[in-house]
N, C-alpha and C positions, 0 to 999 in steps of 0.2 A: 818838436817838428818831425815829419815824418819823411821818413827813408823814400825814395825813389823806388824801390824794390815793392815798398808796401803799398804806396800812392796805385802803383802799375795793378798789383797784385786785387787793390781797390775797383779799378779800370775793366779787369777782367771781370769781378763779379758782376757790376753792374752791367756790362755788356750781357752775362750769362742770365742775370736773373731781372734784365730789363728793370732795374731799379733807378729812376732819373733822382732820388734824392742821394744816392750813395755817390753819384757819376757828379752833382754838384757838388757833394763836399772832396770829393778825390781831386777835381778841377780846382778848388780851394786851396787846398795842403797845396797841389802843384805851384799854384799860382804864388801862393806865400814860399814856398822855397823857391822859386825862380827870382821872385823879387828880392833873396834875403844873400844870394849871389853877390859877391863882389865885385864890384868894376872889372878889370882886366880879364877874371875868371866869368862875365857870363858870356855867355854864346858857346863856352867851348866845352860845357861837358855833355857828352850824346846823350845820357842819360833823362836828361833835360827836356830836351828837343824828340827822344824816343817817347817820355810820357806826354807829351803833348801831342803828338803824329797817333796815340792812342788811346787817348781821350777824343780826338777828334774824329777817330775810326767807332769809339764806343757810344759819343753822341749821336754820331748817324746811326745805327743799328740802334740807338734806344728810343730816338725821336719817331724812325721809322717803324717801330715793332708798336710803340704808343698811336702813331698817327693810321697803320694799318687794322689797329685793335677798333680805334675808335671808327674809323669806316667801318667795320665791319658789326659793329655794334648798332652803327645806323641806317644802313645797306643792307648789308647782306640778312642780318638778323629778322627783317620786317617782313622782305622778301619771300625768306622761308616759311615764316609763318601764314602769310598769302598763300604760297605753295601748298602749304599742309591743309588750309581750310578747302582750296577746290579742287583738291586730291588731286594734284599732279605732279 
């Protein structure tokens, strides 16, 4: 199972390198050590609740950086090419 440290450290890349499959398996490990928590101990270690609050900060920057690429791939990229045939 993996460390909170590594999980986060996972979180980071995918945020960096805009990678959605790394950011679902980091989501995974998290998800499996949240659920592997003991009764009385879950909720209370920050550690927890810290990879989750950044996971959820790396989803939106990778959903957003995917959802901007792909506008941009449908938009913007067509447009330019218009632009370059009547020379403006």
């Amino acid at each position: 199972m993996a460390t909170q440290n590594v999980i986060i450290k996972c979180l980071e890349d995918a945020a960096k390198n805009v990678d959605a499959a790394m950011l679902k398996d980091a989501y995974a490990a998290l998800t499996m050590n949240l659920d592997t928590q003991v009764g009385q101990n879950r909720g209370k270690g920050t550690a927890g609740l810290e990879a989750l609050v950044i996971c959820a900060e790396t989803a939106l920057k990778v959903r957003f950086h995917l959802a901007s690429r792909r506008l941009q791939d449908t938009h913007v990229t067509p447009c330019l090419a218009c632009d370059a045939r009547s020379g403006t």
